[in-house]
N, CA, C and O atoms as a MOPAC input file, in Angstrom:
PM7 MOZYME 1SCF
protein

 N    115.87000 1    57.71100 1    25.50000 1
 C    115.47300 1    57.68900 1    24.10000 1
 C    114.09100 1    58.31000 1    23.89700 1
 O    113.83900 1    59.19200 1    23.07500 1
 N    113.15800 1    57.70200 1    24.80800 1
 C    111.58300 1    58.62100 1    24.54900 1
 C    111.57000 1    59.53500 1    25.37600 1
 O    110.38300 1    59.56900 1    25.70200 1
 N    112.24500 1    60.54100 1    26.11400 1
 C    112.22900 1    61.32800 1    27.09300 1
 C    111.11500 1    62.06800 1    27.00800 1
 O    110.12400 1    62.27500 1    27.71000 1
 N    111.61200 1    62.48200 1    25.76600 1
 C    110.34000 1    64.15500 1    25.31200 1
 C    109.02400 1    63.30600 1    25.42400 1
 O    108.05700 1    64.06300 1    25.33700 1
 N    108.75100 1    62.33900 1    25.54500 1
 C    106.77700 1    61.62300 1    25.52600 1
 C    106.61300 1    61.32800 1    26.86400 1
 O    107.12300 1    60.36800 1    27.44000 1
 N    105.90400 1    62.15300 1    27.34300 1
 C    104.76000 1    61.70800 1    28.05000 1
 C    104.49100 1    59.89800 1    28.51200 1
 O    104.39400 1    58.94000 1    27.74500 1
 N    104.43700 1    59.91500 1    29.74100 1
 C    104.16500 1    57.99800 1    30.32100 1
 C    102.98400 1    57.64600 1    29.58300 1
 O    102.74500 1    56.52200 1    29.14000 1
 N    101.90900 1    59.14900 1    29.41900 1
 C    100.83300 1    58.54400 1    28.73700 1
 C    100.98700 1    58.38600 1    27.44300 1
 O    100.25200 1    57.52700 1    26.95700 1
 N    101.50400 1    58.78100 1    26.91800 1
 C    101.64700 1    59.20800 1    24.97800 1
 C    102.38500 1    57.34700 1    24.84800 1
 O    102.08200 1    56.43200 1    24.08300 1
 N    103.45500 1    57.42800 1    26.01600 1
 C    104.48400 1    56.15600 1    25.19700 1
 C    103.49200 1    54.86400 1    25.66500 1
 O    103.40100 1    53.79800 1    25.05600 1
 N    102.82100 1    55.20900 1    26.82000 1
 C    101.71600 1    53.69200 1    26.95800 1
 C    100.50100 1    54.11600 1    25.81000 1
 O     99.77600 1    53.15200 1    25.56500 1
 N    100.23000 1    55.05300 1    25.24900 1
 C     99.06600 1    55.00200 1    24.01300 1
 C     99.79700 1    54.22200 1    22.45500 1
 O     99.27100 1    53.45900 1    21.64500 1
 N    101.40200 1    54.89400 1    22.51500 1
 C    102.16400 1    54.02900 1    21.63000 1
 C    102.27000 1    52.63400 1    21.85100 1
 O    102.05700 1    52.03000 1    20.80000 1
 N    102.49400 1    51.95500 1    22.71900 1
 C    102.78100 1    50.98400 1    23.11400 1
 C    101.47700 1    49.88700 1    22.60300 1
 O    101.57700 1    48.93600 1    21.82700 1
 N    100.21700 1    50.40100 1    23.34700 1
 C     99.33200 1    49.78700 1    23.29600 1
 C     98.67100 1    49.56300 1    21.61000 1
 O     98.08800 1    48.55300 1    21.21600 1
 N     98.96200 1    50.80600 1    20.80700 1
 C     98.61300 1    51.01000 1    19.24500 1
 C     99.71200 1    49.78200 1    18.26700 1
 O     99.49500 1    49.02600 1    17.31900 1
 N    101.16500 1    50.17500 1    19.27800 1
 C    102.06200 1    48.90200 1    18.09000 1
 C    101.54400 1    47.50400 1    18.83200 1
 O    101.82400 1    46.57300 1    18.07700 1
 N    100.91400 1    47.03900 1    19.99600 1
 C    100.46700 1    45.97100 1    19.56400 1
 C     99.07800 1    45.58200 1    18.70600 1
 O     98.95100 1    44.49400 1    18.14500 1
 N     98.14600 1    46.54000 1    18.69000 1
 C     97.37500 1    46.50100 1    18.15600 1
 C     97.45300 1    46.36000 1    17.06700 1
 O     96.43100 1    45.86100 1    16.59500 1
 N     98.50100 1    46.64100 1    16.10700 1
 C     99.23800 1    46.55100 1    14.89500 1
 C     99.92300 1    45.52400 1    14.48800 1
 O    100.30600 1    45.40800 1    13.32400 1
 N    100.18200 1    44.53300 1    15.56200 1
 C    101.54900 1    44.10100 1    14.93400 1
 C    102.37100 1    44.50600 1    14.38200 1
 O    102.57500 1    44.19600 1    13.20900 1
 N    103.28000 1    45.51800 1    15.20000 1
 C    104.25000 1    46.04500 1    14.89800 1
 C    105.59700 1    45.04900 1    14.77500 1
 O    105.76500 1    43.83400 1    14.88100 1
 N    106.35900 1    46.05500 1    14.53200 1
 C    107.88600 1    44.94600 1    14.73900 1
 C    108.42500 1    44.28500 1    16.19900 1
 O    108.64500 1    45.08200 1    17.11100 1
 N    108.61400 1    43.01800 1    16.40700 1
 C    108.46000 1    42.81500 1    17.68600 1
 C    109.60000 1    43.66900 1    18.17400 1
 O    109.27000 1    44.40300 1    19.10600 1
 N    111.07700 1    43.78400 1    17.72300 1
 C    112.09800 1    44.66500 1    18.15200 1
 C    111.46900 1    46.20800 1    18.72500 1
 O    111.75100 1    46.74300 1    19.79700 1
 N    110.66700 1    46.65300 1    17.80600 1
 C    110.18100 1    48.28500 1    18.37200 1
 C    109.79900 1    48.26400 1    19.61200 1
 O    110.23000 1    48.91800 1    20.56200 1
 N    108.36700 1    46.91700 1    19.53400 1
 C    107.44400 1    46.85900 1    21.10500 1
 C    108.39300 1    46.62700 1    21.97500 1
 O    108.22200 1    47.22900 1    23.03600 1
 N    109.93200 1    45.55500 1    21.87800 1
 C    110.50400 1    45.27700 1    23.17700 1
 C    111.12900 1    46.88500 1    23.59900 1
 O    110.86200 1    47.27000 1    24.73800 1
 N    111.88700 1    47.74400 1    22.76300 1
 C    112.21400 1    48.72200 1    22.96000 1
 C    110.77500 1    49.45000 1    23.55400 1
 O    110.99600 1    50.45900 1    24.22400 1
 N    109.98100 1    49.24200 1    23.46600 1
 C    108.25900 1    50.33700 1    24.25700 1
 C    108.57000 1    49.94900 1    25.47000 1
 O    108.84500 1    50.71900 1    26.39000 1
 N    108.52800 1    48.04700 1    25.57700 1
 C    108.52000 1    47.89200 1    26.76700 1
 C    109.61000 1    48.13400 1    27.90700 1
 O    109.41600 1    48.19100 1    29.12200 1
 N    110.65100 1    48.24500 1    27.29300 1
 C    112.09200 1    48.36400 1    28.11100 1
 C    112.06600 1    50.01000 1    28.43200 1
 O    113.04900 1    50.45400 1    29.02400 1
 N    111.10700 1    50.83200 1    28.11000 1
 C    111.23600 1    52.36700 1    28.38100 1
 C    110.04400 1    52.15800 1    29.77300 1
 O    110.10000 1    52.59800 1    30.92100 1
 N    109.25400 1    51.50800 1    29.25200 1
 C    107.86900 1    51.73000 1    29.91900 1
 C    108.58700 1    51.06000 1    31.56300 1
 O    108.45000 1    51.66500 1    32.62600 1
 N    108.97600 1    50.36300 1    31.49100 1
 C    109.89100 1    49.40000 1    32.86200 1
 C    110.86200 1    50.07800 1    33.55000 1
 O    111.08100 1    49.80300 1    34.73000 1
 N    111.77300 1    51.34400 1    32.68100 1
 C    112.39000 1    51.73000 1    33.23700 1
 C    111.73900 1    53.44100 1    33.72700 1
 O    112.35000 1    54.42500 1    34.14400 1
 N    110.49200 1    53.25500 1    33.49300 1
 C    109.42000 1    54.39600 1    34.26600 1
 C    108.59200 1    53.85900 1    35.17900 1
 O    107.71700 1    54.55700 1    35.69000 1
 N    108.77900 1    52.35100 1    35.55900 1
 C    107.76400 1    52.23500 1    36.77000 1
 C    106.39100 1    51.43800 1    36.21400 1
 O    105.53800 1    50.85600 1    36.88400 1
 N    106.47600 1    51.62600 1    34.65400 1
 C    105.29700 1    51.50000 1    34.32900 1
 C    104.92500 1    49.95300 1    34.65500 1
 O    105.80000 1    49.10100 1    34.80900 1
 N    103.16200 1    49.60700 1    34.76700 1
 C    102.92100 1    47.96900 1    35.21700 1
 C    102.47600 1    47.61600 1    33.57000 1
 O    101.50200 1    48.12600 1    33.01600 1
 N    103.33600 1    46.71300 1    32.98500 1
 C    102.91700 1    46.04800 1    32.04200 1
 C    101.87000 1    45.57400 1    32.21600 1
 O    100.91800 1    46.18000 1    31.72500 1
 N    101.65500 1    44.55100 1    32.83100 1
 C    100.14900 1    43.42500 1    32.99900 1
 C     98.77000 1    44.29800 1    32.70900 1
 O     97.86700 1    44.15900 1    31.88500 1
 N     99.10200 1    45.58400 1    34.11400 1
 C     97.94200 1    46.52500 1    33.83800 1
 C     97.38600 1    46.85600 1    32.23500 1
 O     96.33100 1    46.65700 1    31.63300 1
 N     98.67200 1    47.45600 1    31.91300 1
 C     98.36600 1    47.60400 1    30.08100 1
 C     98.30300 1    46.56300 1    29.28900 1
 O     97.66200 1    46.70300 1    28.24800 1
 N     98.78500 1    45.58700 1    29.50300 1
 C     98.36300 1    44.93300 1    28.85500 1
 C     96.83400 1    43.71200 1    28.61400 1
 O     96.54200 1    43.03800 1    27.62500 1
 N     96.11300 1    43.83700 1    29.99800 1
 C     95.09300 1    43.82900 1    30.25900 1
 C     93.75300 1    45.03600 1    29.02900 1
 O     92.75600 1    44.89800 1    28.32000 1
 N     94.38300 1    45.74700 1    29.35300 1
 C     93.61000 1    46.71000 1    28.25200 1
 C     93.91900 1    46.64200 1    27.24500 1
 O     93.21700 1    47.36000 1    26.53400 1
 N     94.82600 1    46.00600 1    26.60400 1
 C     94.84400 1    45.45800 1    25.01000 1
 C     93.84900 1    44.74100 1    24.69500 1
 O     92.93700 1    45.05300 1    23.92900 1
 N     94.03600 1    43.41900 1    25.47100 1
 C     93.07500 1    42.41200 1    24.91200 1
 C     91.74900 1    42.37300 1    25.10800 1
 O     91.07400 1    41.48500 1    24.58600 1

């Protein structure tokens, strides 16, 4: 689904819809891309808060 973005672009998205309070449905869809790239949640999400 996010192919065409960049690991960095979809973790800069990721990190902006929580900063937002986005829709929680969108962020689980961020996070279910970001997981199926390897990506470390905790790490990013460390840099949210």
């Amino acid at each position: 689904m996010f192919i065409q973005l960049s690991d960095n672009a979809l973790i800069n998205a990721y990190q902006k819809a929580l900063q937002l309070n986005l829709e929680k449905d969108f962020i689980i869809l961020l996070e279910k891309e970001l997981k199926n790239r390897g990506v470390n949640l905790k790490e990013i999400n460390k840099k949210v808060e």
